[in-house]
N, C-alpha and C positions, 0 to 999 in steps of 0.2 A: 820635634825630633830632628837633629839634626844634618844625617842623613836623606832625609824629606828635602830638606834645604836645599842641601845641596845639590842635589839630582834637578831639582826644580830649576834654580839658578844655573847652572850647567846646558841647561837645556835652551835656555836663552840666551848662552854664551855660545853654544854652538850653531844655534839659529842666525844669530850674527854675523859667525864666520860664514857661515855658509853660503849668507846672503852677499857677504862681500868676495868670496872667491867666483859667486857666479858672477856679478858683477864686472870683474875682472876678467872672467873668460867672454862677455858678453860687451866689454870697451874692445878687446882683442881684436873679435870678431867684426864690430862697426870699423875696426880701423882699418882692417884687412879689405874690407869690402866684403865680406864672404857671410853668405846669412845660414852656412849650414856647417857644421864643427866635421872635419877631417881628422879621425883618430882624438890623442891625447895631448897632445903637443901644446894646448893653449888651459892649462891646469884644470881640464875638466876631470880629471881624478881626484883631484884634493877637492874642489869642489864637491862631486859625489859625496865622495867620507864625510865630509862635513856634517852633508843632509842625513846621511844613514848616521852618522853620530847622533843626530839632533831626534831622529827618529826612537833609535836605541833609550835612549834618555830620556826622552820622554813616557816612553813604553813602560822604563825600568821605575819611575817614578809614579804610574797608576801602579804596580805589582806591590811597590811600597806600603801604596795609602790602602789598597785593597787589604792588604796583609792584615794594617792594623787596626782596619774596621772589624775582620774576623776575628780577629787575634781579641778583641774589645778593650782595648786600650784606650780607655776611656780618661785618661789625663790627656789626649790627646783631643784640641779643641774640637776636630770636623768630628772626630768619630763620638764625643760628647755630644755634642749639637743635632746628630743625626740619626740615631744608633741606641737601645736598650738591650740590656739582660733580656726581654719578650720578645725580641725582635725577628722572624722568621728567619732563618733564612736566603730565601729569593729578596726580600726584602733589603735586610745585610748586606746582598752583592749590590743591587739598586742603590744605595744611598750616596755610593759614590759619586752619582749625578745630583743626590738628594740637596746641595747646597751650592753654592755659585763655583767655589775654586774649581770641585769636580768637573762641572760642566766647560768651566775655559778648557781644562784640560783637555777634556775629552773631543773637544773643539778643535782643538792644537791637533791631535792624533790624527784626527780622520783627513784633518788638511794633509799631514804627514802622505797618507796613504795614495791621497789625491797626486802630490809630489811623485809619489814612486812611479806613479801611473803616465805622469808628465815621462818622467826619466825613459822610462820603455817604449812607448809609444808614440810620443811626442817631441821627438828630436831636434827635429830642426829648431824649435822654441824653445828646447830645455833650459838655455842658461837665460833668459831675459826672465823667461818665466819662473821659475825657481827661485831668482832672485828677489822675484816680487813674493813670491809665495814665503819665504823663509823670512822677512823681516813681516810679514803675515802673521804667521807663529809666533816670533819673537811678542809681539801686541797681542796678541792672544792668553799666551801665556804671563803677560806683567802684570793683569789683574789679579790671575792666580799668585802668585809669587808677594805681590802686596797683601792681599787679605791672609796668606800664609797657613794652609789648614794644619801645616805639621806644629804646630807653636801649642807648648805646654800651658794650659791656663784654667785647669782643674786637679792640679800631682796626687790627692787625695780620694776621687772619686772612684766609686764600685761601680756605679750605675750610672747610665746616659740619658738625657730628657727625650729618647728617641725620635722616630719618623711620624710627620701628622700626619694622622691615621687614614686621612684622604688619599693619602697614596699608599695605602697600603692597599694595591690591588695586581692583577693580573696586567694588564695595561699598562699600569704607570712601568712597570720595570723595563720595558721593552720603547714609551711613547717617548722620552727625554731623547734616549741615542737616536730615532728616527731623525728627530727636529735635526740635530746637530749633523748628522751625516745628512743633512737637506744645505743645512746652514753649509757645512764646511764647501760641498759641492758649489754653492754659489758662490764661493770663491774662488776655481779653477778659472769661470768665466771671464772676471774682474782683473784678476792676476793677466790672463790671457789679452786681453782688450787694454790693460795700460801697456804690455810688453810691445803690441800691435802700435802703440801710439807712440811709444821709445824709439819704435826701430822702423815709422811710418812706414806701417805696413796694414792697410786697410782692411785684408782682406784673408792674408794666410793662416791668421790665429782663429778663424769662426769654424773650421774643418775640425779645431778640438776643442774647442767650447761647446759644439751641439750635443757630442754626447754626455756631456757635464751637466745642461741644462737640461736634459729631460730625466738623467738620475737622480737629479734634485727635486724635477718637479716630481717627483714618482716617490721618493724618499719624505719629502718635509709635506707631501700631501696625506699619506703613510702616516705621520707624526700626528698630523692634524684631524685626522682619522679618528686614530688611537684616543686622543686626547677628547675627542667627541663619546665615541662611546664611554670612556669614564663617566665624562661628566653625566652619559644618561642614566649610569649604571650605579651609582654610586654618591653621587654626590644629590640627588634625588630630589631636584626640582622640575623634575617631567621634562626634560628636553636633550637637545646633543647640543646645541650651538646657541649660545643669549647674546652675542653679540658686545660680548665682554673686552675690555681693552685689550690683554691681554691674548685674545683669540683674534682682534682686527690685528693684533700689532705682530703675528704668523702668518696671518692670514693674506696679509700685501704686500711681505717676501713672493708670495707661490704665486698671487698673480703676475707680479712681476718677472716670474721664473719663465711662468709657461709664456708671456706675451713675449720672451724673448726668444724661447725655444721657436715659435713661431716665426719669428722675424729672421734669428738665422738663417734657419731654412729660406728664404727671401734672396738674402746676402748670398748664398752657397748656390742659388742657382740665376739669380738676376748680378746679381755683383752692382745694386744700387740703393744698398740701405747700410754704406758705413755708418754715417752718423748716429741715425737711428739705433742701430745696433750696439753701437759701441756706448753711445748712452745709456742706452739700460743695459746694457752687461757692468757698468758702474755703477748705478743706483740700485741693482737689482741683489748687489752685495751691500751694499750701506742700510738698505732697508732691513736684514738683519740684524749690523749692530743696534738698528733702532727701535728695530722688536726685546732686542738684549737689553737695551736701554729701560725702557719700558718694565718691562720686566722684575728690574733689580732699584730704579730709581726708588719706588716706595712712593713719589707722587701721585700716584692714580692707582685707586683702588679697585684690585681686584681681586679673585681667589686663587690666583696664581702666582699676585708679586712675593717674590724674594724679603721686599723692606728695604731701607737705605740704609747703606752700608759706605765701610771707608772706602769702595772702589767706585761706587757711584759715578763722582765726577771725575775719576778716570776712563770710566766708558764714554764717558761724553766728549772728554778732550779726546778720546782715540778716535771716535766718532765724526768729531767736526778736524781734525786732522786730515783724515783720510779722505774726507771730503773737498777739502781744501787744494791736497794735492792732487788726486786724481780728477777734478774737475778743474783745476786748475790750468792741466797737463790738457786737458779734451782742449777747453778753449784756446789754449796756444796753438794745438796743432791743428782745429779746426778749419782753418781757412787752404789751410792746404790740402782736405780730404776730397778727391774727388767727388763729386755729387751723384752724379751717373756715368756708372765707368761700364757695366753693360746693358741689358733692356729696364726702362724704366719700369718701375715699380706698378702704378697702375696704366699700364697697356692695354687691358681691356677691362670690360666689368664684369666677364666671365672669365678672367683669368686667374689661375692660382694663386698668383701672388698677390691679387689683388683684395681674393678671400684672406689671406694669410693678414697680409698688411691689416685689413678694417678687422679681424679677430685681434689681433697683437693691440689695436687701437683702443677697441674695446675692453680688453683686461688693462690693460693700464690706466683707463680714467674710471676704472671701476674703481681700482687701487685708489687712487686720486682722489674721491670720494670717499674713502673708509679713512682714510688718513686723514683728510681734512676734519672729518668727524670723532674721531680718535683724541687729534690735535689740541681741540676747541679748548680741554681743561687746563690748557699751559696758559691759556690767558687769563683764569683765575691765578693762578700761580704768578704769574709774570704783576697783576697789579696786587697781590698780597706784598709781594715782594718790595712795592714801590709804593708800599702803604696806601692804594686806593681802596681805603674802607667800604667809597659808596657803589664801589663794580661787582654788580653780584657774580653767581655760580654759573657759567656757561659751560654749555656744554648737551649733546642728544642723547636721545633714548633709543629704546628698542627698534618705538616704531620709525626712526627717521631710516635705518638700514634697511627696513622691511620693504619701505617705499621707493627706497633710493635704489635698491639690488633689481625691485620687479622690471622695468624698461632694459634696462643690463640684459635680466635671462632672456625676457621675452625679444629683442635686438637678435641675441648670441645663439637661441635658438632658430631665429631664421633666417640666418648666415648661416650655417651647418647644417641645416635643409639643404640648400643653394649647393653644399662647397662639393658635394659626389659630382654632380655636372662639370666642376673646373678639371678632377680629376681623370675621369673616367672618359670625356665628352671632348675629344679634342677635334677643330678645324678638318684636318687631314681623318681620322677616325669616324669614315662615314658608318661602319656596321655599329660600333659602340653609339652612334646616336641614334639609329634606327633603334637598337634593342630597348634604349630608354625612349624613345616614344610608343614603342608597342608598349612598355611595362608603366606609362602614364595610369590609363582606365585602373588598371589593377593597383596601383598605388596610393593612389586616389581612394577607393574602395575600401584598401586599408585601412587607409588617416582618419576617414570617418568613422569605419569600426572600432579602432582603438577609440576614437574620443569620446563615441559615446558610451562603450563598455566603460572606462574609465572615470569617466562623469556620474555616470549608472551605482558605483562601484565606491566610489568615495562621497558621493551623495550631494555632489557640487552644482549648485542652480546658480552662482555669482558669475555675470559676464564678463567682469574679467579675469578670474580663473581658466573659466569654460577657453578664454580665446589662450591662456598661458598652456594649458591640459592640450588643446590643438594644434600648437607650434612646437608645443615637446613629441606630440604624436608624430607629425611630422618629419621631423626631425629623426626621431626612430626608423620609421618605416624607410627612410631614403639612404641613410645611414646600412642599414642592416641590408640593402640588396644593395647599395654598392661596395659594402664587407663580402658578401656574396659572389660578387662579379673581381674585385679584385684578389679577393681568395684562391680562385681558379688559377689567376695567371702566376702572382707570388704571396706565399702566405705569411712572409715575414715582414708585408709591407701594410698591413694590419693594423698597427697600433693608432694611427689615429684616426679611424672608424668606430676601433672599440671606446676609445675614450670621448668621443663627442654621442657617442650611444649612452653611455655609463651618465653623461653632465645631464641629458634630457629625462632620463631614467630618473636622475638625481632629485633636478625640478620636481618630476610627478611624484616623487615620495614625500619633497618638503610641502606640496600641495598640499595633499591628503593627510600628512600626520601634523601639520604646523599652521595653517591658514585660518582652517577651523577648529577653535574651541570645543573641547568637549570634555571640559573639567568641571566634576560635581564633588563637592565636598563634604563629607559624611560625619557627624557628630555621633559614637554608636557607644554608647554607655555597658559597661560588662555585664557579656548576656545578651544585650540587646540586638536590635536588626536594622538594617537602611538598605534601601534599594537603588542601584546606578547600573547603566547599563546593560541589562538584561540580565543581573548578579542580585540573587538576595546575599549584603555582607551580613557574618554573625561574628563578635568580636568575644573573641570565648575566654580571653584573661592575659595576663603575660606571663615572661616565664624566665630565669635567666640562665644563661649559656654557660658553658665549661671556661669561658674564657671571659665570662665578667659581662656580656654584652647581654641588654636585656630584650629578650623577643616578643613580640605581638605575634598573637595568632587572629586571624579572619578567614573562617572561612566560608567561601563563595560558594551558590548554590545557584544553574541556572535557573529563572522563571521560565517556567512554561506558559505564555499567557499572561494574566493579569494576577491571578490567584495559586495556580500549580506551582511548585517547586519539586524540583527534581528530590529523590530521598538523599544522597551521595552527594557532598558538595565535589562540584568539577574542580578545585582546586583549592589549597588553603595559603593563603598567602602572609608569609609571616616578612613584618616589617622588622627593623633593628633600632635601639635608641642606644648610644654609649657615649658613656660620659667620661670624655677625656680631659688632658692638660690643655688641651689646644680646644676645649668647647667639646659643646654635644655632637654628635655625629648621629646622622638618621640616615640611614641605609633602605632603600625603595626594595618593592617585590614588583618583578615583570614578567606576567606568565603570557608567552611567546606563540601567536597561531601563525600560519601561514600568510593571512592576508590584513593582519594587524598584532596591534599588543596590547593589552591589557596590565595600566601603568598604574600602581596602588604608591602615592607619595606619600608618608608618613609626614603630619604637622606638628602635631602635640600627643603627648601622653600624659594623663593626671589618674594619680592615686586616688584609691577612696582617701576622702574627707570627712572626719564626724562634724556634727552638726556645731554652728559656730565656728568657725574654721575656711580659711581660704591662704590658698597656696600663688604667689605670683614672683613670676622671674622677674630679674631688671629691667624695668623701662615696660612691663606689660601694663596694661590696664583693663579692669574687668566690669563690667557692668555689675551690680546689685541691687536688686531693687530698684529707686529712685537714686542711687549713688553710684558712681563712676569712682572706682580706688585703682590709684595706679604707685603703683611701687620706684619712687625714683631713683634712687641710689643707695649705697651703704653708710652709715653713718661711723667712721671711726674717729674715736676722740680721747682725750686722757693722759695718761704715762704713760707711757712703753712696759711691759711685761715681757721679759725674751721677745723683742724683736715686735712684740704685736702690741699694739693701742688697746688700754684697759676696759675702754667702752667699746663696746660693736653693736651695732642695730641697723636700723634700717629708716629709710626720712621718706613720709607717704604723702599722696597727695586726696584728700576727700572732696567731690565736688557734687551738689545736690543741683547744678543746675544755675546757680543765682551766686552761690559764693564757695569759695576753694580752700579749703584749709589742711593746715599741715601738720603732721603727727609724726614723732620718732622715737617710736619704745625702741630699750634698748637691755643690754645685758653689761651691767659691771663688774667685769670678771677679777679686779682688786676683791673687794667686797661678796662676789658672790651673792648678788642679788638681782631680782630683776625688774622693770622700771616699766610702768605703763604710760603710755601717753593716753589724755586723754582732751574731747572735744566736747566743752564742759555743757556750752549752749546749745548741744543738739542733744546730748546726755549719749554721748561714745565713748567706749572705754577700748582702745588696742594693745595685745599684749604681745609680742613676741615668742612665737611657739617652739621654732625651730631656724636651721637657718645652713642653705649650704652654697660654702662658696665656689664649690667647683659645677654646681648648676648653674651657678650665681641667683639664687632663689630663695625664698623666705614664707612660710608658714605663719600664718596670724590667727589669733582668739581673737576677736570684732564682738561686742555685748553694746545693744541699742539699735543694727541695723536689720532687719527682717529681710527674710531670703535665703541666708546663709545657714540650708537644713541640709549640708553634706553631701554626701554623693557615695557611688559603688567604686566610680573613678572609672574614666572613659578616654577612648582614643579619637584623636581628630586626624582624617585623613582627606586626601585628594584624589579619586579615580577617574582618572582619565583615559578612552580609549582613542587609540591611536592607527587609523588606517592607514594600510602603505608605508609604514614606517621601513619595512622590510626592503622598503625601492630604495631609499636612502642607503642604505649602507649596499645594496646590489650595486646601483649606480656610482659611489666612491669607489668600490671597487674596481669595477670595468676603466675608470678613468685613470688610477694609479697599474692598471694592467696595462691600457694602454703606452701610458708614458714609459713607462717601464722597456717596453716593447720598442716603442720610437728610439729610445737611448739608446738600447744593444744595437737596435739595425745599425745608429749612426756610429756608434764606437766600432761594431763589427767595417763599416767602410775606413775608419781612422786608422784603424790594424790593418789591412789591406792595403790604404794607402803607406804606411809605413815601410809596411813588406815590399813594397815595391821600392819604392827611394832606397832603402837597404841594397835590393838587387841592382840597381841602378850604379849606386855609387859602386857597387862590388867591380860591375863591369870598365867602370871607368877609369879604375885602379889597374885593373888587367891590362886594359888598352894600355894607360900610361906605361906597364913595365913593360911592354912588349916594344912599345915605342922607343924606351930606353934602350 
């Protein structure tokens, strides 16, 4: 569509100007000597229009694509690509992020908004900053504008291959824009810290970066959130977090967010962490793109990449660009940033800052560690590429995060025990240290209560849980009475008690639902019964929905005992199986108590079978008897028929142990006949019963192997219960409330400070006419 185009392109035509009239009001300025704009007079108005142009137009350009996603104009590739006649909807509105262009967009916007915020607020900075920000956007939006979603490349079509049904949920429509309004936020920072490096200025651009950085960290933690409970909900392999690339490669944006929000706060009242600062307020937006990167490359598989596409290696070259120059720009002007320009950093080992510093320290080599590990598969990559056949797959698992994260929490939660003392506890404040040694005994008294109810209570005897379960306790109880004690004096100074409450909170719920195992897997043939934790299951048949999807029922009945069962099952938990374009989809039942959950994963589902008869998906293999049959792949072969190969079947593998043989009955749909294979020296005969390819499955008649007497057809499931899972999303919580909280306070001082420089300058104007 070529109005699409246009708006698109427009929009990084006026990104452009924009970037070059601030530019120009920001050469003005360095030549003047002057670092704060007086009035109009140096083209800060055309500038503005620029940006409110660039704003406009881009705005005007999401109203477009949304249009013709509702509208279902389905010659239109993104809305083809993303979009069906079924499609809800909430869904519908969603899809606009549903594909990469969407999401640059909507990337470009929120930066926009960030802009406007610069513009109001942020005066003294506006034009260096602006400038960096607007040729931001401009790169923002070129990947969109290249992949092009307005481009006609279906004129014909009624119908869309719509949205993978994994996102068809409550969450996904809301978890995309979180990320990106996290992402775009960590670009205020970056913007901010190279303006500061342009105009060496070490120090005055962290006063509007702090409240940027805890929006972000509150916003893309929010995102990541979101994007956890999907995965526990829906995507239904019993968990919120696997440690997926994908999830590291968000995941070490937000450390990097918060370890800078921390360090600010350093800079803003020590005024001897430039460096530091200004370093990760540049990394700490690159590691974005690099999550983007990630993401879209199609290198590293996971369930959230995009696939490689033609912008691929355009993210990369924006990528290593931007790195290039804004580090480039550090190291040049490195030598002349003060080092210690007021109290040094660690002054004491109860000082504020000196918690701040070793927390900031901490999140970023944790970061450092997830990336490293993250990384590892580019070195497969890198020797495929340079044809070293003999370098195998490198690359960790699950467990190496599990091991690597535990010293991190257990470190991070006894710094944050510690850090109420730096706060509350100062030198000259002799009553506030009296109050904390009378409230010692009683704190104390605490730690131990919580740890051993909690130990008690998730049923934990491993010593080093027990010592992780006591330094999260800890951490609680000190936390929460110096919430208490600084509540009193100001209660908007709050937020980062709640948030180091919410992390320890966090820990004790990944304890309890994640550490320990308690997955039993249930084989319960229709009709039949199995028992898992304190549940008799009864799998009473399926059944299918108004909408195509096919439901399991189970219902659960608690045991009284060893032999009682309650008459009433306590609940019935109906699992989903649907077969879509994009694969099957198995949708979990999670029936929800106060102090756990009760997590039913759907595995498999099989029909009755009559006897002779066995049904296997691609790549399964099944035990029978003395014989292992595994189903390797589809056999097509022949002429073409419209578009399809004459022959179709399926190439099996027979193994009794001693030798492996191969069999591919098939159907020749020319002829109309069908073809048995057979395996003459064992006396097997297989025939091809059925066959579908959107299970990607096949049905076989087997005559000569014993075993194969059918079935009623039964469901295979995973029940897992999960204590404390409830702390996990409490403790996210409190943490994204917290940050939240940090942010307002510091943007509420940014406003404040504004307002006053405004008053300032007002006055000074006064004086000068009065002078005249």
């Amino acid at each position: 569509m070529w109005l699409g185009k246009i708006l698109l392109w427009a929009s990084m035509a006026a990104a452009l100007a924009a970037a070059f009239a601030y530019w120009q009001v920001e050469r003005k300025l360095s030549r003047s000597g002057k670092v704060e704009i007086e009035g109009d007079n140096l083209g800060l108005k055309k500038a503005r229009l620029w940006f409110a142009l660039t704003g406009g137009l881009i705005l005007a350009t999401m109203v477009y694509l949304w249009w013709l996603i509702m509208t279902q104009r389905y010659e239109v590739a993104y809305v083809h690509d993303y979009t069906n006649r079924e499609l809800p909807t909430l869904y519908r509105f969603a899809a606009f992020w549903g594909g990469q262009a969407g999401t640059w967009i909507l990337w470009a916007f929120f930066t926009i908004l960030w802009g406007l915020l610069v513009w109001k607020f942020a005066r003294p900075y506006e034009p260096a900053t602006l400038a960096i920000l607007s040729g931001m956007i401009f790169l923002l939006l070129l990947p969109a504008a290249i992949e092009d979603p307005f481009r006609i490349s279906h004129p014909d079509a009624t119908d869309g291959r719509g949205l993978n049904p994994l996102l068809h949920n409550f969450w996904m429509a809301i978890h995309p824009p979180s990320m990106f309004v996290g992402y775009a936020s960590m670009g205020l920072p970056f913007a901010l810290a190279l303006a500061g490096l342009w105009r060496k200025d070490w120090h005055g651009w962290t006063r509007y970066a702090l409240p940027a950085a805890g929006f972000a960290t509150a916003a893309l933690g929010l995102g990541i959130t979101l994007g956890g409970v999907w995965s526990y909900e829906v995507l239904g392999w019993g968990g919120y977090w696997a440690w997926d690339p994908v999830e590291n490669a968000s995941f070490i944006p937000w450390l990097a967010c918060a370890g800078l929000m921390h360090l600010l706060v350093v800079q803003r009242t020590a005024k001897s962490a430039a460096r530091a600062v200004t370093f990760l307020a540049l990394l700490t937006f690159l590691t974005t793109y690099y999550a983007t990167f990630v993401t879209r490359s199609g290198f590293i598989q996971s369930v959230h990449s995009f696939g490689t596409s033609s912008i691929t290696w355009w993210i990369l070259g924006i990528m290593l660009g931007l790195t290039i120059l804004s580090f480039g720009l550090f190291f040049l002007r490195m030598r002349q940033v003060i080092s210690v320009e007021g109290k040094p950093i660690l002054s004491g080992m109860t000082s504020l800052n000196t918690f701040l510093y070793f927390g900031s320290a901490l999140l970023f080599l944790l970061g450092v560690v997830i990336f490293a590990g993250l990384s590892l598969p580019w070195l497969t990559i890198l020797a495929k590429a340079l044809g070293l056949t003999q370098f195998g797959e490198v690359g960790v698992d699950r467990n190496f995060y599990d091991r690597a994260s535990f010293p991190f929490a257990l470190v991070m939660c006894l710094l944050l025990s510690l850090f109420p003392l730096s706060v509350l506890v100062r030198p000259k404040d002799e009553d506030g240290a009296k109050e904390w040694v009378k409230a010692v005994p009683w704190l104390v008294i605490n730690v131990v209560l919580l740890t051993a109810l909690l130990a008690f209570l998730f049923g934990v005897r491993q010593p080093v849980s027990l010592i992780l379960i006591g330094v999260a306790s800890t951490c609680i109880i000190a936390n929460l009475y110096a919430l208490y004690l600084r509540a009193k004096q100001s209660p908007l100074t709050v937020g980062a008690y709640l948030a180091h409450i919410g992390l320890a909170i966090f820990i004790l719920g990944v304890v309890g639902s994640e550490l320990h195992d308690s997955a039993r897997q249930l084989v319960i043939p229709t009709g039949g019964h199995r028992v898992a934790h304190g549940f008799l299951f009864t799998f009473s048949g399926t059944g299918e929905r108004p909408d195509g999807k096919v439901e399991a029922k189970l219902e659960a009945y608690r045991m009284e005992g060893h032999e009682n069962v309650s008459e009433k099952p306590e609940f019935v938990a109906t699992t989903i199986f649907w077969d879509t374009n994009f694969g099957l989809v198995r949708t979990p039942f999670i029936k929800r108590y106060l102090t756990h959950d009760i997590y039913v994963e759907p595995i498999e589902l099989q029909d009755a079978q009559a006897p002779g008869t066995l049904t296997l998906m691609r790549g399964e293999e099944r035990q029978v008897g003395n014989w292992k049959i595994k189903f390797v792949r589809f056999h097509l072969a022949g002429k073409a028929i419209m578009g399809m190969p004459s022959q179709v079947g399926a190439v099996l593998e027979f193994d009794d142990g001693k030798k492996t043989y191969t069999a591919t009955p098939y159907w020749d749909l020319d002829k109309g006949t069908k073809h048995e294979a057979k395996i003459s020296e064992k006396g097997i005969t297989v025939a091809l019963e059925s066959m579908n390819a959107e299970s990607r499955s096949v049905t076989l008649r087997i005559k000569g192997i014993e075993g194969l007497h059918g079935h009623g057809g039964f469901i295979v499931i995973n029940v897992q219960k999960k204590p404390a899972v409830n702390l996990v999303w409490i403790g996210t919580a409190l943490i994204l409330l917290g940050s939240l909280l940090s942010g307002l306070r510091r943007m509420r001082e940014a406003i404040k400070a504004q307002i006053e420089s405004v008053r300032t300058e007002r006055k000074e104007r006064k004086v000068k006419k009065v002078a005249a």
